[in-house]
KEKEBA-583779 format. One line per 4 residues: number of its first residue (from 1); their letters; for each residue x negated, y, z negated of C-alpha. Coordinates in Angstrom, 2 decimals. Example, Ala and Ser with C-alpha at 12.3 -4.5 7.8 and 13.67 -1.06 7.14 Angstrom:
% residues 2
1) as) -12.30 -4.50 -7.80 | -13.67 -1.06 -7.14
***
This chain:
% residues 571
1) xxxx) -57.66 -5.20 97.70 | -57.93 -1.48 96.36 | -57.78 0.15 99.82 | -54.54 -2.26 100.27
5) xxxx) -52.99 -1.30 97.06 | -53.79 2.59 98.03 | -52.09 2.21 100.90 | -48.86 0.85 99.58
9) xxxx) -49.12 2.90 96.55 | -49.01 6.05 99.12 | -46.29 4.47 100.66 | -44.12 3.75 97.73
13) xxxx) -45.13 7.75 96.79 | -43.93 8.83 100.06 | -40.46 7.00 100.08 | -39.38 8.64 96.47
17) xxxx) -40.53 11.82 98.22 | -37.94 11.44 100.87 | -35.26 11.11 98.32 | -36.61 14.38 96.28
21) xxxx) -33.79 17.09 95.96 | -34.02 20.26 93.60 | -31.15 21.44 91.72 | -30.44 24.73 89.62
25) xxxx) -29.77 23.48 86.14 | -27.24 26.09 84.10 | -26.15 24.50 80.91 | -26.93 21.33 78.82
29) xxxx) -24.55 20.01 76.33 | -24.55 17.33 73.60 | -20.83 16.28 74.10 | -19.38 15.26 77.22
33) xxxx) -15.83 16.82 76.49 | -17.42 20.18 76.18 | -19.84 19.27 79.34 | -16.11 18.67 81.76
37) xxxx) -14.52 21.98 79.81 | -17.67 23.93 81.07 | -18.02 22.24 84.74 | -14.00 22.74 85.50
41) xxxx) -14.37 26.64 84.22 | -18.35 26.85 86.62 | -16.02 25.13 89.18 | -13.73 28.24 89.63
45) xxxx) -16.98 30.17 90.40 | -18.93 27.49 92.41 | -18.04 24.77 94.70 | -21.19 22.60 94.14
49) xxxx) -20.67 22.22 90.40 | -22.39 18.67 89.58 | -22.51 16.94 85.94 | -25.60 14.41 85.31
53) xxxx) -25.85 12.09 82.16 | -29.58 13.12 80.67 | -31.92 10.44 78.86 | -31.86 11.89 75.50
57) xxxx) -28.12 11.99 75.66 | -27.20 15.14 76.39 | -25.49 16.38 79.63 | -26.26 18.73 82.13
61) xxxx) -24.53 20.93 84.73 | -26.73 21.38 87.68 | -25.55 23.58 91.01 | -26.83 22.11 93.90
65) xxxx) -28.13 19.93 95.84 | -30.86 22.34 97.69 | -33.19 20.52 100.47 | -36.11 22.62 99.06
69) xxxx) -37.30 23.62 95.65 | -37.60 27.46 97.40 | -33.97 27.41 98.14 | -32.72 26.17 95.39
73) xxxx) -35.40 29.18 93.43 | -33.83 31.83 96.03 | -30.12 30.72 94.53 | -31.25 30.47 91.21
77) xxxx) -32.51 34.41 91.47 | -29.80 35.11 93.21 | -27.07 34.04 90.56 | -29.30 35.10 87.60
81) xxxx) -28.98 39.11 89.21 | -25.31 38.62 89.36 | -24.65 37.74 86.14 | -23.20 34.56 87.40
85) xxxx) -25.58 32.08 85.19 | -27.91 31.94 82.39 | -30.86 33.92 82.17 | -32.43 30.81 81.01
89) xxxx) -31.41 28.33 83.85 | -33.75 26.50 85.67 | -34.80 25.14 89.03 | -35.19 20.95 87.99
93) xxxx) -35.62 17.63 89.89 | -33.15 15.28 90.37 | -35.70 12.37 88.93 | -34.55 13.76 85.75
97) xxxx) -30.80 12.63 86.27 | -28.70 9.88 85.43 | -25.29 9.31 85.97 | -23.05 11.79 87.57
101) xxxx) -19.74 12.39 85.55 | -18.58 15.72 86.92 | -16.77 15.65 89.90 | -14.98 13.46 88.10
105) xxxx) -15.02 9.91 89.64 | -18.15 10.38 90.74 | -20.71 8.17 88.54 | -23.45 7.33 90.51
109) xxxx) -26.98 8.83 90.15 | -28.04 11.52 92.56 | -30.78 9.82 94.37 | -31.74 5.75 93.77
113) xxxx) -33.12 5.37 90.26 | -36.70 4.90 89.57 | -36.81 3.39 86.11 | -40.75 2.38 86.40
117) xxxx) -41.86 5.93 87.40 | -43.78 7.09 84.86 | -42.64 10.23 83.19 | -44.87 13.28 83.52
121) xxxx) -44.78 16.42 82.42 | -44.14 17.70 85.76 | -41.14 16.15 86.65 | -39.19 15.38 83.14
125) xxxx) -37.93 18.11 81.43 | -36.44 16.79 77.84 | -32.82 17.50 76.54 | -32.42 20.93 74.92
129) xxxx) -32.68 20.73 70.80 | -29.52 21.71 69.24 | -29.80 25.98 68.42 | -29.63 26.15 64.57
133) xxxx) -27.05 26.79 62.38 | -26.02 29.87 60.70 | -26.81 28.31 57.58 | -30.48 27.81 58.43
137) xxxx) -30.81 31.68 59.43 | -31.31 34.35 57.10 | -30.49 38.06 58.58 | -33.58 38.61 57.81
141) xxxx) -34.50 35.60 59.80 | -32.10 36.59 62.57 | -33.77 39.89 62.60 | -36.90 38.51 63.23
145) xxxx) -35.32 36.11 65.94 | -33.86 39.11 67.76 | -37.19 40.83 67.93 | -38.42 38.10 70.29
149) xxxx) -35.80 39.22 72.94 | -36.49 40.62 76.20 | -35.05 44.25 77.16 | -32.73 42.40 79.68
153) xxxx) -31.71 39.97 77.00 | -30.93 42.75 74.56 | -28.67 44.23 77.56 | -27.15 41.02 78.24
157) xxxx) -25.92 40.50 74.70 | -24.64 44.12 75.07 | -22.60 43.44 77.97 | -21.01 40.61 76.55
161) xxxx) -19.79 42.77 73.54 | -18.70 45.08 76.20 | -16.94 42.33 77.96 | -15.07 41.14 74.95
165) xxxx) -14.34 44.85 73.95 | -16.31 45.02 70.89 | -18.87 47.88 72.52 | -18.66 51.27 74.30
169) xxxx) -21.52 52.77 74.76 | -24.28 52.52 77.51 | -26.01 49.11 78.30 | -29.84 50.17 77.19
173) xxxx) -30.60 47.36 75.25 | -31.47 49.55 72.60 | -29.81 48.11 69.86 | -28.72 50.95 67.89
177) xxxx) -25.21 52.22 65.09 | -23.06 51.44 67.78 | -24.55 48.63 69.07 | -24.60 46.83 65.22
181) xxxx) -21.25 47.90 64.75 | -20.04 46.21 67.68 | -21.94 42.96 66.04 | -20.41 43.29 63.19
185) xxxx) -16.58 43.81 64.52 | -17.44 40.18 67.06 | -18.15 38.69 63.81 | -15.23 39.68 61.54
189) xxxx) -13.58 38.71 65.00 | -14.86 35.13 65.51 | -14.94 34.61 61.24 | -18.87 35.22 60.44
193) xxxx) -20.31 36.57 57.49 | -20.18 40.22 58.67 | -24.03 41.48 58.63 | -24.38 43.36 61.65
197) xxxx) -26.86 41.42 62.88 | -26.30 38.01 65.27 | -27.47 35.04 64.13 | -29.25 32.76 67.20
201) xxxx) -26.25 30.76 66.90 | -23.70 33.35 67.32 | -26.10 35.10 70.16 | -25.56 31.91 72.03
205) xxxx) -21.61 32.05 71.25 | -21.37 34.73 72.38 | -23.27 34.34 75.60 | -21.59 31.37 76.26
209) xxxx) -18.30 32.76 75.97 | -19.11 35.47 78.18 | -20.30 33.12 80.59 | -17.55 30.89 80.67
213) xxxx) -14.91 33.90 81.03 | -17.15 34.86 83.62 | -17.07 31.62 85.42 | -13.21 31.80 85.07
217) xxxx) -12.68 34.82 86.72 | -15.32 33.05 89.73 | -16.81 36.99 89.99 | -19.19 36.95 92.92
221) xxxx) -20.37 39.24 95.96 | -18.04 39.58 98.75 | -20.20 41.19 101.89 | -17.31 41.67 104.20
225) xxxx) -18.91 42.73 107.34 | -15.85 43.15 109.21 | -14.52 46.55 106.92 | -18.00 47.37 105.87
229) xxxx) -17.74 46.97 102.52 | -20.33 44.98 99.39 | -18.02 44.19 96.52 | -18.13 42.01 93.17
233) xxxx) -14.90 40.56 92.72 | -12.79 37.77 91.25 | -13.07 35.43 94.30 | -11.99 32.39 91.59
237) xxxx) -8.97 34.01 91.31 | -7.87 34.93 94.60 | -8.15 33.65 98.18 | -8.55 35.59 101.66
241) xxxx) -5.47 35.45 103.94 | -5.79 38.39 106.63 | -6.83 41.58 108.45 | -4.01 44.22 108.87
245) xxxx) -5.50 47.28 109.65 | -6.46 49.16 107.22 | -6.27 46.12 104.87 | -8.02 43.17 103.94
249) xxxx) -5.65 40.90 102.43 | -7.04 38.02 99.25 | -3.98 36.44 98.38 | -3.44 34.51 94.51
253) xxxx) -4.98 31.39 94.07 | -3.68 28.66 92.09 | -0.76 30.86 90.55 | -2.84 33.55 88.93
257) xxxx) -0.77 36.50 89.88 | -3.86 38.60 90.90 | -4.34 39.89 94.13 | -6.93 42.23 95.81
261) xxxx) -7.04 44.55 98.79 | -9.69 46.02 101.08 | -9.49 49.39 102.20 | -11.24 50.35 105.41
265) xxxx) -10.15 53.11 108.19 | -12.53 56.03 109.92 | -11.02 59.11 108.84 | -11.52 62.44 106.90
269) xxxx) -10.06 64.53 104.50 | -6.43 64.20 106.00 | -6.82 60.53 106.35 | -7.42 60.43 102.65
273) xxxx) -4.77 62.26 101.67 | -2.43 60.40 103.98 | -3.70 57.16 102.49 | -2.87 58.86 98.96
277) xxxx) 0.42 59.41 99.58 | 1.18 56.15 101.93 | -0.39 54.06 98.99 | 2.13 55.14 96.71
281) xxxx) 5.25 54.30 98.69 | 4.02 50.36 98.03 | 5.66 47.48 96.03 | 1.78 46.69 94.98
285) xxxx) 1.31 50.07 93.53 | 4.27 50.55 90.84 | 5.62 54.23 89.71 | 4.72 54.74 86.27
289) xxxx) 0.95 55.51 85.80 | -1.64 57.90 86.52 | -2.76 59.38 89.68 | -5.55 61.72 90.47
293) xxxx) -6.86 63.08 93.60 | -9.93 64.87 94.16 | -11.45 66.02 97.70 | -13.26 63.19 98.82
297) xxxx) -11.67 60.46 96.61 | -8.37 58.89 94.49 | -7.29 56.85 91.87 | -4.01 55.60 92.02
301) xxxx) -2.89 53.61 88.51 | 0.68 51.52 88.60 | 2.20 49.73 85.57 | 5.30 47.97 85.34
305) xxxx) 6.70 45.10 83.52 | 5.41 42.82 85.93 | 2.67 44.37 88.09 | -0.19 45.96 87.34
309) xxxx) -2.55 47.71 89.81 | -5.49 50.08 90.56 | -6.46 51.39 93.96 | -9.56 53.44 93.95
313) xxxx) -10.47 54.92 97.72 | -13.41 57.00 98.99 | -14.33 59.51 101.64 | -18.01 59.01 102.89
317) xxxx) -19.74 59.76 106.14 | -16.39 59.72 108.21 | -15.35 56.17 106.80 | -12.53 55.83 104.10
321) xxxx) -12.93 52.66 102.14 | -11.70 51.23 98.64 | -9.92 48.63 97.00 | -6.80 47.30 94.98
325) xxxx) -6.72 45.08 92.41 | -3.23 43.90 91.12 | -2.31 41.55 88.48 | -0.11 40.47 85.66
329) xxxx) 0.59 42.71 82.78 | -0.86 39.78 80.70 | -4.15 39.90 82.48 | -5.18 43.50 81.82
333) xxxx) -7.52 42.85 79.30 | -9.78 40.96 81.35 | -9.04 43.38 84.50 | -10.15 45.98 82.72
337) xxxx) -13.22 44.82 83.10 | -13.08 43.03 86.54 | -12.27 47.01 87.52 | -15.20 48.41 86.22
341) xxxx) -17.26 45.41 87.60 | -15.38 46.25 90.89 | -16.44 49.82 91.07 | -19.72 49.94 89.64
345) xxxx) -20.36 47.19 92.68 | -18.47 48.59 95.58 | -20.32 49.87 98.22 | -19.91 51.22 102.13
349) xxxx) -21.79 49.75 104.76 | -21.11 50.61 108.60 | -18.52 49.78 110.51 | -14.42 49.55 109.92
353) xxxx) -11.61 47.24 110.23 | -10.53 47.39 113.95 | -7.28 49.09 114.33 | -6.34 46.36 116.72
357) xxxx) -6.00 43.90 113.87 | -2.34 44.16 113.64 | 0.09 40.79 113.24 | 2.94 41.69 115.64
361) xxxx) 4.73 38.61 113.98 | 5.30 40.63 110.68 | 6.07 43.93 111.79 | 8.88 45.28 109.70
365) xxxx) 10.63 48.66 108.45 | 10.04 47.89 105.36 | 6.37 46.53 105.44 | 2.96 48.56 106.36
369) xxxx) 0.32 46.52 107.32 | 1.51 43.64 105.36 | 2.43 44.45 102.50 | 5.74 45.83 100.94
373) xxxx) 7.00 49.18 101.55 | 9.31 49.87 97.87 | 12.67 50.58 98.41 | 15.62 52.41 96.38
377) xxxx) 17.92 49.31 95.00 | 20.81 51.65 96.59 | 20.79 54.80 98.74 | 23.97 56.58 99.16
381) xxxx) 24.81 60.13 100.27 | 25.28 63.44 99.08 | 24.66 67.11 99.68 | 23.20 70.46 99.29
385) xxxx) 25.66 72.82 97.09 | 23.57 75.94 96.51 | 19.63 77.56 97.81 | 17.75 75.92 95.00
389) xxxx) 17.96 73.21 96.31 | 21.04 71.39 94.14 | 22.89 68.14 95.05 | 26.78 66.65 94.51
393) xxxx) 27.11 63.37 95.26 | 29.48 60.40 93.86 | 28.61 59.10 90.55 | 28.37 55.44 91.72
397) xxxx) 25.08 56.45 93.57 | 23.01 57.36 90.57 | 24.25 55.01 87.68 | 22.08 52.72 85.91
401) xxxx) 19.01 54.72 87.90 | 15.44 54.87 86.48 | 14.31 57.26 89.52 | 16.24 59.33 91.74
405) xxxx) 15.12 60.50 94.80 | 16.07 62.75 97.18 | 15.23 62.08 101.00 | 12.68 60.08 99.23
409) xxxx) 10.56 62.54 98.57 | 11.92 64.95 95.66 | 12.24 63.14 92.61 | 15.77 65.03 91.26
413) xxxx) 17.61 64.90 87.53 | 20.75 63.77 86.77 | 22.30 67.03 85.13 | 26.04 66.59 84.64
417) xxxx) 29.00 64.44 86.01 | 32.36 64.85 85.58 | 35.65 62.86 87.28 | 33.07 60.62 89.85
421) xxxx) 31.24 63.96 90.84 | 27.32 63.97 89.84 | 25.43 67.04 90.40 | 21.30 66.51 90.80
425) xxxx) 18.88 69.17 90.25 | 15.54 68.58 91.72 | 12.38 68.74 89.21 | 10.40 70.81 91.81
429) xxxx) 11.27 73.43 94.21 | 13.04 72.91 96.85 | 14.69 75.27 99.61 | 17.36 73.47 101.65
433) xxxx) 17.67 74.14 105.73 | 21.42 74.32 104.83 | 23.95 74.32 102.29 | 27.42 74.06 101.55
437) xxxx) 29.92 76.02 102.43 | 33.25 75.33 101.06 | 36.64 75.53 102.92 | 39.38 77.89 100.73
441) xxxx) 42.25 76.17 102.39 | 43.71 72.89 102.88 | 43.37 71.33 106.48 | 46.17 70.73 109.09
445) xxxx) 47.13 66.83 108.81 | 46.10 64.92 111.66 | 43.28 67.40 112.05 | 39.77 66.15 113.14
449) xxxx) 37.21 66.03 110.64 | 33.89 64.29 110.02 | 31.99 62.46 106.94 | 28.08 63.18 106.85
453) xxxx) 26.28 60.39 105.78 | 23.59 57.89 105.75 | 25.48 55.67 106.78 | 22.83 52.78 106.68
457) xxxx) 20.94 53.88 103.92 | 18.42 55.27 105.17 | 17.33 52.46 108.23 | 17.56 55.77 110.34
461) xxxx) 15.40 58.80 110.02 | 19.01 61.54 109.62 | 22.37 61.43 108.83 | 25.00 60.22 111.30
465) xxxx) 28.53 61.70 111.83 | 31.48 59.61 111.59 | 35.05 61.25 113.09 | 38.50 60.97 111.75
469) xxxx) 41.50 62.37 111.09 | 42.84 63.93 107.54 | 45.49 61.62 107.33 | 47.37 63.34 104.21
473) xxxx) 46.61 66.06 101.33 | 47.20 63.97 98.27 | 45.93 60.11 97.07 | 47.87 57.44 97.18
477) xxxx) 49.52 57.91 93.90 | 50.11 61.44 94.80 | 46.91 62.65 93.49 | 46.56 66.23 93.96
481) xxxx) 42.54 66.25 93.63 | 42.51 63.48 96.60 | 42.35 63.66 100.31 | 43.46 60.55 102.50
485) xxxx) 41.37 59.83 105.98 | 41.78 57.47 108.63 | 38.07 56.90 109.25 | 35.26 54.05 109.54
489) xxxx) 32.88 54.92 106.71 | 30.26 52.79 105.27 | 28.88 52.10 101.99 | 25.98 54.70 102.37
493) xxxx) 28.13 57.21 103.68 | 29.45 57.46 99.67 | 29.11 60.71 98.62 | 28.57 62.65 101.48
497) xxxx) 30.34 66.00 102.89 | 33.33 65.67 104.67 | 33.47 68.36 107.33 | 36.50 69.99 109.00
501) xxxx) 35.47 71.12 112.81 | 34.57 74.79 111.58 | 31.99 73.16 109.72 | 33.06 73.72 106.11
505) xxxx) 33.34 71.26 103.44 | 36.70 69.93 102.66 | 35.67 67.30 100.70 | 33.19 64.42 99.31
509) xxxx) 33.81 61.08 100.40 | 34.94 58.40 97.32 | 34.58 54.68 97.62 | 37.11 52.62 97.86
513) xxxx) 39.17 51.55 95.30 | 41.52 49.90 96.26 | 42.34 47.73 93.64 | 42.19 44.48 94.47
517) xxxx) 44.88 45.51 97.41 | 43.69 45.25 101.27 | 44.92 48.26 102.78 | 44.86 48.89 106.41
521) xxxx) 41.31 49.53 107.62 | 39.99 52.98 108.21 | 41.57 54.15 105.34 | 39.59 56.63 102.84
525) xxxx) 39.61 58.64 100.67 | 37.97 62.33 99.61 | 37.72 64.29 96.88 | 38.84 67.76 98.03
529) xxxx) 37.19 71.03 97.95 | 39.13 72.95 95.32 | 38.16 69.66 93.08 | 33.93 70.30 93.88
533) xxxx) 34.32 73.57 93.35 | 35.59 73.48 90.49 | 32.82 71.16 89.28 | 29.92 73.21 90.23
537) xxxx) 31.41 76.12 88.60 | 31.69 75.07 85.18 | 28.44 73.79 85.57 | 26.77 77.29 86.24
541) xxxx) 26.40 76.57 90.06 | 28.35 79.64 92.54 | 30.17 77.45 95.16 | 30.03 79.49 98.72
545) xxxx) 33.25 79.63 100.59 | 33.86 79.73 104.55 | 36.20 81.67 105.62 | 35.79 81.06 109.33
549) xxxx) 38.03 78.61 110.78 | 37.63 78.63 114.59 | 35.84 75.58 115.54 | 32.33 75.23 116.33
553) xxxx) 30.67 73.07 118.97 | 29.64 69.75 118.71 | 26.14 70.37 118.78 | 26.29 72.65 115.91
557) xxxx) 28.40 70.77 113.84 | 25.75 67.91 113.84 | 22.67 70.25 113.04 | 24.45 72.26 110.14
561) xxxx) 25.59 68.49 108.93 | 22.37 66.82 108.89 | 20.67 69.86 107.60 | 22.74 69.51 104.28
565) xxxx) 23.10 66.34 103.68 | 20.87 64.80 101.55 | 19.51 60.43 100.89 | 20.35 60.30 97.41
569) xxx) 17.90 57.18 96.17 | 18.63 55.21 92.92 | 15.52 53.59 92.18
***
C-alpha cells in the first residue's frame, strides 16, 4: 500500500512538474484599475505583459512565460541593467497565480489550478504589504529608512530626479546639497511637506513614476547588426520601416510624432563633413537651432513650430555612424532625456549599411535616401549687380520670406525695394563669376533679346535662356519705365536679366499683370535699364554700363548669362 501510494504520489508530482513555468514578476498592486493603467503603459515596452489575480488580493504583473527558471533569471538581469524594471522584481512560479486579467479578455489561470497543493515556502510568495504612509514616517524616520539603501538604489532615486528634471549633477549616489535640494523641489512639486528628505512612500512615487514614463517611452536596446550600431532608444514609440543607405529608417508608431534615424556609411573626414552639410538640407532637420562641428564629430539641433530634431554623428576607425531623433515640440521634455539616454548608449560595432540598399521605387529630386530634401516655398530669378556679390530681383520673389537664399547656398538680406525692384545683399562674402553690365541705350524694336532665368525653379542645375523680340519701348499704358517683349517666360524666370545680343542688361523681367485681361500669349513685360539703374544708385550701389554693342556669339552669351544670374529662394 505505501510503495503504491509512492508511486502515484511521484506521479501526481511529476504531472504538476510538466505544467511548471517561471515568470519575472515586476509590480504588485492592491487595485485592479491601477494594475490595467500599469500593464497598458509595461505593454508599450514589452509584448509579453501578463496580469494574474494573487490570493491575498492583490494583483500582479508578471513578464513571461519562460520554459526555464534560468531564462526567465537571464531576462530578469537583463531588464534590471537596463533600467527597464524594478530593482526589486523577481523571478516567481506560476503556482502562485490566479486568474489572468491583463490581456484583457483573458481570465483563465496560467497553468491548471492546484487548490490541494500545499503551500510552501518555496513556491508561495505572499502579496506585498502596503509601503507606509507619510504620516507614519518621521524625517527622522525617513532618514533612517534611507540609510538602509544600496549605492545603486541611492543612484536610482537620483536618476529619477534627473528624469523628472528636479537634479543636475552626477549620478554617485552620494546624496549630497544638490541631491536634497532636488528632494525637496519633487516635493513642493508633487505637494509634500518640503523636508528634503523622501519619505519611503514618496521614494516609491517616485520610482514608480519613473518607471512608468519609462515603460511609456518602451526604451530598450536596439543591436542593429546590419549598420553596426548598439543603441537605447524609444522602440515604444517608433517602429522600423527600412534601409536606405546611409539610413535606417523607425517610422511613428501609433501617432506619436517621433521618429528616429540610423546613421551608418564608411568614410573619413570628408564624408563627415559632407554628411554635415547634406543633413542640413533635410525637412527632418529644421533651420533654426544650433550646429557645431568638430573634426571627428557633429551636432546638428533643429526647432520649429512643429518639428523638433537632433542628429549627433561620429567619425571612428573609418566608419561614420550616428543618429536622429525627431519629435513634436510638445515632447521635448521627455526627449531631452531620451537624447541623453541615446548618446550615453550609442555605440559602433563593425560593419556598415550596404550601399546597395537603395529603393529605386522612391527615388526623387527632392528626396535623399528617403527622406525629404527642404525646399524654398518659391524660387524665382534675379541677378548679380555689382563684385560684392549684390542681387536685384522682383519684389514678388522675396515677400512674406523668413529665409532667403541665394543659389541655395548664401543666405542674403533683404536691404531695400522700391517700384517692384528688391535689391539682396548677401550676409557673407561672396565674389560673383559675373555681373551686370548695363546697356546706356534703348534697343532697336524687333531686336533679339533674351531673359535669364530659372525658369523651373531650380529642377535644373543653371539658368536657361529664353529668346524674343523687344516688341516696344514703353508699357502698355505708355509707361516710360516699361519694356514690352514677345517672349515665352515662366514663372521662375521672374526677376531675371533680360539681355540684348551684346550681352548687356536692358532690363528685369516683371510678372504679368495683366489685370484680369488675357492678352495674346508671349507677351511680357521688363523693367528697363535706365529704371535699375536708377535703383541701385540711390541705394549706394555703382551700376556698370556697356558700351559695346556689336553682338557676341551664342556661346558667350549663355556663359556670361548663367554666370550672373542668380536662384533667388524664399524660404
Amino acid at each position: 500500500m505505501v510503495r503504491a501510494c509512492l508511486a502515484w504520489c511521484f506521479i501526481l508530482v511529476s504531472a504538476i512538474g510538466l505544467h511548471a513555468q517561471s515568470w519575472v514578476q515586476i509590480e504588485a498592486h492592491p487595485g485592479l484599475r491601477e494594475a490595467e493603467d500599469r500593464a497598458r503603459a509595461y505593454g508599450n515596452a514589452f509584448n509579453d505583459v501578463n496580469g494574474f489575480r494573487l490570493r491575498g488580493g492583490w494583483y500582479a504583473l508578471a513578464l513571461g512565460p519562460f520554459a526555464t527558471a534560468d531564462q526567465a533569471r537571464s531576462r530578469l538581469l537583463e531588464l534590471r541593467r537596463a533600467g527597464l524594471i524594478p530593482r526589486d522584481a523577481y523571478v516567481s512560479e506560476n503556482t502562485i497565480y490566479g486568474d489572468k486579467f491583463w490581456p484583457v479578455g483573458a481570465n483563465v489561470a496560467p497553468t491548471p489550478a492546484q487548490p490541494s497543493a500545499p503551500e510552501t515556502a518555496e513556491t508561495v510568495t505572499p502579496a506585498p504589504e502596503p509601503e507606509p504612509q507619510d504620516l507614519e514616517e518621521t524625517p527622522r524616520q525617513a532618514r533612517a529608512s534611507e540609510a538602509l539603501l544600496t549605492r545603486d538604489e541611492r543612484r536610482g532615486l537620483q536618476t529619477a530626479l534627473q528624469w523628472f528634471g528636479f537634479y543636475r549633477s552626477a549620478i554617485d549616489g552620494a546624496f549630497g546639497r544638490g541631491t536634497r535640494a532636488s528632494m525637496a523641489r519633487w516635493q513642493e512639486a508633487n505637494g509634500f511637506d518640503v523636508t528634503g528628505i523622501l519619505t519611503t512612500t514618496q521614494r516609491a512615487t517616485l520610482l514608480d513614476n519613473y518607471r512608468g514614463a519609462l515603460a511609456e517611452l518602451g526604451l530598450a536596446e536596439v543591436d542593429e547588426d546590419t549598420a553596426g550600431i548598439k543603441i537605447t532608444m524609444p522602440a515604444g514609440l517608433v517602429n522600423f520601416e527600412k534601409y536606405e543607405y546611409p539610413f535606417v529608417h523607425y517610422e511613428e508608431k501609433d501617432g506619436s510624432g517621433v521618429r528616429v534615424l540610423l546613421i551608418s556609411q564608411a568614410g573619413d573626414e570628408a564624408t563627415l563633413g559632407g554628411l554635415y552639410e547634406i543633413m542640413q538640407t533635410l525637412e527632418i532637420v529644421p533651420l533654426e537651432g544650433e550646429r557645431s562641428k568638430k573634426r571627428n564629430s557633429f551636432v546638428l539641433t533643429g526647432q520649429s513650430d512643429t518639428l523638433h530634431s537632433y542628429t549627433y554623428a561620429l567619425l571612428k576607425g573609418g566608419y561614420v555612424k550616428g543618429f536622429t531623433l525627431a519629435y513634436p515640440p510638445e515632447r521635448a521634455d521627455d526627449m531631452a532625456r531620451v537624447i541623453e539616454i541615446m548618446q550615453d548608449s550609442f555605440e559602433m560595432t563593425e560593419g556598415t549599411l550596404d550601399p546597395s540598399f537603395v529603393n529605386a521605387d522612391e527615388q526623387a529630386v527632392d528626396l535623399l535616401a528617403g527622406l525629404e530634401l527642404r525646399r524654398p516655398k518659391t524660387s524665382r530669378s534675379g541677378f548679380y549687380v555689382d563684385g560684392k556679390g549684390r542681387v536685384v530681383t522682383h519684389i514678388d520673389a522675396v515677400q512674406s520670406c523668413e529665409r532667403i537664399t541665394l543659389d541655395e547656398t548664401f543666405e542674403a538680406e533683404l536691404t531695400t525695394t522700391s517700384d517692384g525692384m528688391a535689391l539682396l545683399t548677401p550676409k557673407s562674402a561672396l565674389v560673383p563669376l559675373n555681373y551686370a553690365r548695363f546697356a546706356t541705350r534703348p534697343g532697336r524694336l524687333r531686336s533679339e533679346v533674351a531673359v535669364s532665368g530659372y525658369s523651373y525653379e531650380g529642377a535644373l542645375d543653371g539658368p536657361t535662356l529664353t529668346y524674343g523680340q523687344l516688341a516696344d519701348l514703353k508699357g502698355l499704358n505708355g509707361e516710360d519705365s516699361l519694356h514690352r517683349l514677345n517672349l515665352d517666360a515662366l514663372p521662375g524666370d521672374v526677376g531675371g536679366p533680360v539681355l540684348d545680343r551684346a550681352g548687356a542688361v536692358a532690363g528685369m523681367l516683371m510678372p504679368n499683370a495683366n489685370n484680369g485681361r488675357a492678352l495674346p500669349q508671349g507677351t511680357q513685360f521688363a523693367l528697363n535699364s535706365e529704371a535699375l539703374a536708377q535703383f541701385l544708385s540711390e541705394n549706394g550701389v555703382t551700376a556698370a554700363a556697356e558700351d559695346n554693342t556689336a553682338p557676341i556669339a551664342p556661346e558667350d552669351l549663355v556663359v556670361a548669362a548663367a554666370d550672373m544670374t542668380v536662384l533667388v529662394g524664399c524660404w
